[in-house]
KETI-87162 format. One record per residue (C-alpha): x, y, z. Coordinates in steps of 0.2 Angstrom, whole numbers, plus 5000, padded with zeros to 4 digits. Layout:
# KETI-87162
XYZ...
END
This chain:
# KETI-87162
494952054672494151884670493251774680492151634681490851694687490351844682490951964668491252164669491552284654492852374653493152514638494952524643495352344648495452204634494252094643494851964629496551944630497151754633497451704650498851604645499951764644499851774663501351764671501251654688502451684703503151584714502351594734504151644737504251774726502251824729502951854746504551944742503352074731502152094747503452144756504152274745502452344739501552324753499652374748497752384756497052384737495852214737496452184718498152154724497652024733498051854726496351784729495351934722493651874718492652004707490951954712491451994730492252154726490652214716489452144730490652244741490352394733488552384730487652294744486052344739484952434725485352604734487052604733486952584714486452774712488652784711488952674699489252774685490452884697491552724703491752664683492252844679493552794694494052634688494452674671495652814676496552694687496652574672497352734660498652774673499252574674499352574656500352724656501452654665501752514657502252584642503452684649504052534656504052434640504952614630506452604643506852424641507252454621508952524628509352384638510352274628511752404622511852464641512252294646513452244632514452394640514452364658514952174653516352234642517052334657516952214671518052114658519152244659519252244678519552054680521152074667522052194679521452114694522251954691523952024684523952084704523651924711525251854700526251994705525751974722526151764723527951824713528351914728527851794743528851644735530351774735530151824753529851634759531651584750532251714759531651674778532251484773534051544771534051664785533451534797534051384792535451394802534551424818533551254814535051164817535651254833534051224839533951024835535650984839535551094856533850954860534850804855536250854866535350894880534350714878536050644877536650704891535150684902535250504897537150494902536650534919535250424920536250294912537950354925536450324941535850174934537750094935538250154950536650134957536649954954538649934962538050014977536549944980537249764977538649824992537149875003536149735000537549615005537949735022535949735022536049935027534249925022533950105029535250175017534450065001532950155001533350314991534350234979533250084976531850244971532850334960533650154951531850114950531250254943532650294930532550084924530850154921531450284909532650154900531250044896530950124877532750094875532549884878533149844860534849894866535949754874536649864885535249924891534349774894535749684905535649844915533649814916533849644922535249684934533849804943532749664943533849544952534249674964532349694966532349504968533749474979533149604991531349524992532249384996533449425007532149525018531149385018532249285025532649405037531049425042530749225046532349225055532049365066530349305071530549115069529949005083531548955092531949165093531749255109532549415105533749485093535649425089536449285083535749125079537149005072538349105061536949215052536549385063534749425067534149605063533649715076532049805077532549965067533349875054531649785051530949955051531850005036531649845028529949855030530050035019531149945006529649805004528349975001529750034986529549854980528349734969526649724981526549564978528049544990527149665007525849535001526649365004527649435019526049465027525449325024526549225032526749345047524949325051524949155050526449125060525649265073524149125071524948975074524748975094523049005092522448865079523548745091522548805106520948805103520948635090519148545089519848415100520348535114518948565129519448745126518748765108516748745112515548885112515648865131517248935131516949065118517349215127519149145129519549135110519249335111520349375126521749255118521749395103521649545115523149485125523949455109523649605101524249705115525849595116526049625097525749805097526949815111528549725105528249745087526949895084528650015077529249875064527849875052526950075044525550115050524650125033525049915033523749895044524649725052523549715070521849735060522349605046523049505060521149525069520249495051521249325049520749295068518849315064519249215047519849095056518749075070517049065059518048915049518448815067516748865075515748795058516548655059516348595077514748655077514248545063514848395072514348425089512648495082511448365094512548455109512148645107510548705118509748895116510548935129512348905125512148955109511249125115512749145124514149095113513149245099513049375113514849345117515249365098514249505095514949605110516649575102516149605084515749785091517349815100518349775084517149875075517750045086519449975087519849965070519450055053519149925041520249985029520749795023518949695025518449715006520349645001520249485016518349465013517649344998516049285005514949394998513749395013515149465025515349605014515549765023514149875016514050075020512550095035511750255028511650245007512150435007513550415015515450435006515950255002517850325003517350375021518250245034516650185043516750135063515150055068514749875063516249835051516549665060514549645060514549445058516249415052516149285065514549295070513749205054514449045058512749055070511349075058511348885051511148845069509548995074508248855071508448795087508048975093506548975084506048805092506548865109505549015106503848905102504148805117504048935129502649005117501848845123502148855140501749045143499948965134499848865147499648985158498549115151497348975149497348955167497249135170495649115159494949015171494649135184493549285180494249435177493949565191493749725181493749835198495449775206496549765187495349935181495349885165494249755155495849675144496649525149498149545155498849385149498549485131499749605135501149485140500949385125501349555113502749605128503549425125503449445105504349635107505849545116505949395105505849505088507049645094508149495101507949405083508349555075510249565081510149375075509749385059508249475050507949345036507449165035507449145054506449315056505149255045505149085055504849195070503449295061502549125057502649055077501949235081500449205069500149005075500149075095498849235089497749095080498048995099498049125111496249185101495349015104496248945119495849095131494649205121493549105113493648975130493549135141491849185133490149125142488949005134487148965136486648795140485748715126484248605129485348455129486548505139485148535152484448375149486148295151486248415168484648365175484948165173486748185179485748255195484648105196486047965194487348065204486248075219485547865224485447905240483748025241482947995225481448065230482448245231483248195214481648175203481048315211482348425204482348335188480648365185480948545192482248585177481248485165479748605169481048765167481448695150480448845141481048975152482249115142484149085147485149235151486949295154487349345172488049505176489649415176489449325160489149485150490649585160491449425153490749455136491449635136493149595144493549455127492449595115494049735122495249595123495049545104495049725099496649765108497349605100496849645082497849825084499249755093499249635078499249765062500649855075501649695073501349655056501949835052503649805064504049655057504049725039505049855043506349735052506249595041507349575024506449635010506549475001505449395015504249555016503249525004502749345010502149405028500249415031499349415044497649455037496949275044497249315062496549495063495049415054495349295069494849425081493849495072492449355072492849335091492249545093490649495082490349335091490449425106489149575099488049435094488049355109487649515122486049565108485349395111485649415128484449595129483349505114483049345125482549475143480949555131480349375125479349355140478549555141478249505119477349355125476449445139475949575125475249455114474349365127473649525132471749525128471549715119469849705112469349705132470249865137469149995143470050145146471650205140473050205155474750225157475950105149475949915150476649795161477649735147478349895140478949915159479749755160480649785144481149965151481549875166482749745155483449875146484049985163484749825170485749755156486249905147487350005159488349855161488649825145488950005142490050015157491249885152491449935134491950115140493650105129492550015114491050155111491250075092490949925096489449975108488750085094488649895082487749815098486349955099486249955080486249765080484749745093483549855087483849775069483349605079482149685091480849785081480349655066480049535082479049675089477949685075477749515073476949505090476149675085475249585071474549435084473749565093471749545093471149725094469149675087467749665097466349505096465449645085466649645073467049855077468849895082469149935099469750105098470350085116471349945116472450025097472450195107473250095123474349965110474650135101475250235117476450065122477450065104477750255105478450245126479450095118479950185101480450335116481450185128482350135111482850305110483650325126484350145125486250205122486050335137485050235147485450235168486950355163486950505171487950585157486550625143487450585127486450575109486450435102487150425085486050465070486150325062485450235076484050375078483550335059483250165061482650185076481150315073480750225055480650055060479550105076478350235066478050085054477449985068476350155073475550175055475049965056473950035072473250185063473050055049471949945062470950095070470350135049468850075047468449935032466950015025467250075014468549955006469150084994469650225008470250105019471450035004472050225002472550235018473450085018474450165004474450315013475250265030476150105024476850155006478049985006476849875012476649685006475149585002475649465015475649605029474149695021473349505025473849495044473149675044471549585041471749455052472049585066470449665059469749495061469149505042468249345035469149265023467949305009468049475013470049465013470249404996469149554992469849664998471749594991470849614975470549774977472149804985472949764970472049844957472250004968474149984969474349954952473250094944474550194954475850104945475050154927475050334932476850344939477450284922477150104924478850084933478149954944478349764939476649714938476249534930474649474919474149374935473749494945472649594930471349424932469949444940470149264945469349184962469949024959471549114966471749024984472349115001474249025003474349094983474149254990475049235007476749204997477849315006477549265028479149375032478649555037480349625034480449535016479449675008480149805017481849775012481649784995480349914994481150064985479950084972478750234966477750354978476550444976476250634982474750684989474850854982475050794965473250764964473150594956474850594945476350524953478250544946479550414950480750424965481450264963482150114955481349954953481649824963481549614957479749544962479849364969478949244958476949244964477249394976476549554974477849694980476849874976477950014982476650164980476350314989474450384996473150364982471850494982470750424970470150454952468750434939468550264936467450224953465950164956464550234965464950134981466750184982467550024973468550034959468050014941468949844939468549824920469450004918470749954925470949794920471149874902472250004906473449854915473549724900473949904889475249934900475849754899475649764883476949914880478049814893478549654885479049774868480149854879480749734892480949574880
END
């Protein structure tokens, strides 16, 4: 063996011999040996590695105590291989002379083999010249017996075909057309077998003999045909010298036709239906009274009369499987839609909806009639427009199948559709009209108690009238003049939506109007003028007074609010109808997005309008509890007189509202959320006017406990506001809870925050922070001006404020946006630099920030994102600080501390955020 690696010595093996006397195997071959000496020795393996092997054998020191027994092994194994190698290497020394003697007698072999295969060809050439002389006889039995039988086959065919041809010319010229049938097939047929032989002269006069026949037959039958049924005939007989054909022999020429050319069944049909027509284009000519739409209906019994005439005197003449009384009707209709284009085009200025709603109608009832008398069998042959193509009604039908029901479908009827506009225009006239009246339904209230319902009526008919109209439309035509119907309906929403809902809903007087009111009074009324300034002056003096709704005006307000929603469902209904209705090619263009959205302003118009309505009732008991003097109060009582009359605003407008919008609890969900949204910061607003500091300058526990007491029984009315004066308890949503109970507990903690004493400033900023986390520095000021702070004091205090809130931003991981402005200790900075932000609900609504845990013992973790500070306004979202190491002996905050740690932190912040 020899490897790269490492070396072994062997006694047996020659460890030198040259690696070039190797002999390498295919993988083909590698594989072949595998599988015939299948093996578990590793030094079979193709990818033996001795270093592996040995490392196999002796994974550690220990194991070498057998070495000398596994060498001893090995070079037995080594002696036994060469062993048998030299046995292998002797035995070959014989090969050659064994192989000389095998070939030699395989040669032998192959020399007799082939002398049998001579011997054997010898013999089959003798046996095939035999079998050709025994059967060459038979050969010629057998093709002259097929030569003589297609000779004599032909003679008779050739013997039919003469005869044929001397009879038939005897019959054609006695016109025995019932016995020219079965001779007329077979000479047909058998001409048909002659065709291959055409070369032959013979055979082509005979051909062309056939087709005079064929010829003079159409002809003659022809003829027949126009003399039997010619104007000036009344019946069957002579007329002149010729002899007119009875009813049976018509029969049988009509069976001869079917033998003949198609063309022939073709043009005799052709001009039988036209001379069955001919009365009926004389009758009802353009210039004839008879032929307007007026008189449509007579058109249709003139073809029922004549069909049932026809039927009668000549149904047994023609097959059945001719089809003459529905190609007759199809002409008819062909016919009829040609006449009625063109009188319509001319007399156009003359046609009103109502004729021309009864000239379809009439059409259409026929059109069905035919459809169930007839199977349509020859439409797709008479038909070439490609829009009276008669289409299958169901797509998985059998198009083979004879279909019954709407074959005739507009094969007169689409004449009509160039005409629908005046439809349509009808339609928006009486659109118009029916407009008219719903607004002066509007006029009049609507009383709820006698209709039991709060939804216009008038909205209801408007969608009724569009049902008709569509479905009515629909049997017209579902394409262009549908979509013209769809955009009427869509012009009468946008009408119907302002006309009567928009009109319908109440409106406060604006001072102006009530000025204009007021001198109307005083120049209307000349004759007392002393009563009229009175009154003037009267309404000038109620100027300020809050406007309100009546109870009418807001059972108004509720009837439009259920009144627009019922319109924008209705609306999405028939926006879904007239898609499915409609051609698909118009489909796609119909929208109606712009008139729910319609209605949909109208319901928020009308929500906005009943949450000012509440909103305005509580402006007096908000100025009464502002004008309240709270620093006096001496004991802690009941409620307040202006929480009462807010209770009392609520109880009496509520209900109603709730009462009316029974069918709409959705809608009357958005108009609780809405007023407390509007109701509360205006709370706290007046909250924050509130003087609760007595002349000393100490708070007035009394009068926060009693403001305190008021905003919890409103926070409790508020509560109960969805329920109120029901006498079904329902929950109100959560939803509503939540914004509810936060919003109100705010205005709770900007009590607290007043009873907290000043002194010390640093616990009094902690509980600040504590019981307002997102509070602002402009509500932190009007904190101070409840507390009745000096103004030195307040920018102070803000100082301090700040520097509070911030160090809790550097130990929440400086998340919050703090600006090098804020880290000077700078009195130049002025009190409207620091009021920036006058809108109490401005730093709430972006006030998702850090917050501080009181547990955590002075570190804080962020629970938040951070939100963009306005330029000059300081927005710390923190939660309650409990103080740290860097204070000074009075409780105040080390200010050069924390000013170092700030400009560090603003420092690592502008690295980061460039």
């Amino acid at each position: 063996m020899n490897t790269n690696t490492l070396e072994v010595d062997n006694d047996v093996h020659d460890t030198n011999r040259p690696t070039s006397n190797r002999i390498h195997f295919t993988k083909d071959v590698k594989n072949a040996i595998d599988k015939v000496l299948k093996t578990d020795d590793p030094m079979d393996s193709p990818d033996f590695n001795t270093v592996d092997y040995i490392n196999q054998l002796f994974p550690n020191e220990q194991s070498l105590v057998s070495i000398d027994e596994t060498i001893q092994r090995m070079q037995c194994e080594v002696s036994l291989i060469d062993d048998n190698i030299r046995a292998v290497v002797r035995g070959q020394t014989n090969t050659g002379q064994d192989g000389q003697m095998a070939l030699t007698e395989a040669q032998k072999v192959i020399t007799t083999l082939y002398a049998h295969i001579i011997d054997v060809k010898t013999r089959a050439e003798k046996t095939e010249e035999m079998v050709k002389e025994i059967t060459r006889d038979i050969k010629q039995l057998d093709c002259a017996k097929r030569n003589l039988t297609s000779a004599i086959t032909t003679l008779n065919h050739l013997h039919m075909l003469v005869g044929g041809i001397e009879s038939l010319n005897k019959l054609i010229e006695k016109r025995l057309y019932g016995e020219i049938i079965n001779p007329l097939q077979a000479i047909t047929e058998v001409n048909q077998h002659f065709r291959q032989y055409s070369d032959i002269e013979e055979i082509k006069n005979l051909s062309q003999n056939v087709d005079k026949i064929q010829i003079t037959l159409a002809k003659q039958i022809t003829e027949d045909f126009k003399d039997a049924f010619s104007p000036n005939s009344t019946g069957v007989g002579n007329v002149g010298n010729k002899q007119r054909l009875g009813l049976n022999q018509l029969a049988d020429a009509c069976k001869v036709i079917s033998v003949l050319d198609p063309k022939v069944k073709k043009e005799l049909l052709k001009w039988f239906i036209a001379q069955q027509l001919e009365e009926y284009i004389h009758l009802f000519h353009e210039n004839q009274d008879i032929a307007w739409l007026d008189k449509i209906d007579k058109r249709y019994a003139w073809l029922k009369r004549h069909l049932l005439d026809f039927e009668d005197k000549f149904g047994a003449v023609f097959p059945l499987d001719w089809e003459v009384s529905e190609r007759i009707t199809v002409e008819f209709c062909r016919l009829t839609r040609e006449q009625l284009t063109q009188i319509m085009a001319k007399r156009s200025n003359e046609i009103d909806v109502r004729l021309l709603l009864f000239a379809i109608n009439k059409t259409q009832a026929f059109e069905q009639l035919l459809s169930k008398r007839f199977s349509g069998v020859t439409l797709e042959i008479v038909t070439t427009s490609p829009t009276l193509k008669v289409q299958p009604e169901n797509p998985n039908a059998d198009p083979n199948a004879p279909a019954t029901i709407g074959l005739f479908q507009d094969q007169i009827g689409n004449c009509f559709k160039a005409h629908l506009d005046i439809y349509i225009k009808s339609i928006d006239r009486n659109l118009a009209e029916l407009m008219e009246k719903f607004v002066e339904m509007a006029k009049e209230p609507l009383k709820v108690a006698e209709s039991k319902t709060t939804v216009f009526p008038s909205s209801a008919d408007l969608f009724v009238f569009y049902k008709k109209c569509m479905v009515q439309c629909n049997q017209l035509s579902n394409e262009q003049p549908m979509y013209e119907l769809a955009l009427v309906f869509k012009k009468y929403l946008r009408e119907y939506a302002s006309r009567v809902l928009e009109f319908s809903t109440p409106k406060l007087l604006t001072t102006t109007a009530s000025i204009g009111k007021s001198m109307s009074l005083l120049t209307r009324d000349m004759q007392n003028l002393s009563t009229a300034a009175g009154q003037v002056f009267h309404n000038f003096l109620k100027e300020g007074d809050t406007q309100r709704f009546s109870r009418e005006d807001l059972i108004q307000i509720c009837c439009v609010l259920t009144t627009a929603e019922y319109c924008l469902e209705t609306v999405q209904q028939l926006e879904d109808k007239l898609k499915e209705k409609i051609a698909t090619a118009y489909a796609n263009k119909l929208d109606m997005s712009e008139e729910k959205d319609v209605f949909h302003r109208i319901i928020s118009n009308c929500i906005q309008l009943l949450v000012q309505d509440l909103e305005a009732g509580c402006d007096p008991s908000l100025q009464s509890m502002s004008k309240v003097q709270w620093q006096s109060i001496s004991n802690v009582g009941d409620q307040s007189a202006f929480v009462n009359s807010i209770c009392a605003n609520f109880k009496q407008t509520v209900p109603v509202i709730r009462d009316n919008l029974a069918t709409s609890r959705k809608y009357f969900t958005q108009f609780c959320h809405k007023f407390v949204n509007a109701f509360i910061p205006k709370y706290i607003n007046v909250l924050y006017k509130c003087k609760l500091t007595l002349s000393d300058g100490s708070n007035n526990v009394l009068g926060c406990e009693q403001l305190l007491l008021d905003t919890h029984s409103l926070k409790t009315a508020l509560l109960d506001l969805p329920s109120i004066g029901s006498s079904v308890n329902r929950k109100a949503p959560t939803s509503y809870t939540k914004v509810v109970v936060k919003d109100m507990t705010r205005a709770e903690m900007i009590i607290k925050v007043v009873m907290t004493q000043v002194q010390p400033p640093a616990h009094f900023t902690q509980q600040v922070l504590k019981l307002l986390p997102d509070i602002t520095i402009a509500e932190y000021q009007k904190i101070l001006d409840m507390k009745a702070v000096k103004r030195v004091d307040q920018l102070q205090l803000i100082d301090l404020f700040k520097h509070t809130a911030s160090h809790v931003a550097v130990i929440g991981d400086g998340i919050s946006e703090i600006t090098s402005s804020s880290t000077e200790d700078d009195s130049v900075q002025t009190h409207s630099e620091l009021n920036v932000n006058e809108n109490p609900e401005a730093g709430s609504s972006s006030t998702k920030g850090l917050n501080v845990s009181e547990e955590s013992g002075g570190t804080a973790a962020p629970t938040g994102g951070v939100t963009s500070t306005p330029k000059r306004a300081f927005i710390f979202s923190v939660g309650s600080f409990t103080g740290g190491a860097d204070k000074n002996a009075d409780g105040t905050s080390n200010s050069g501390s924390d000013r170092g740690r700030i400009r560090k932190l603003e420092s690592l912040l502008k690295k980061r955020l460039p």
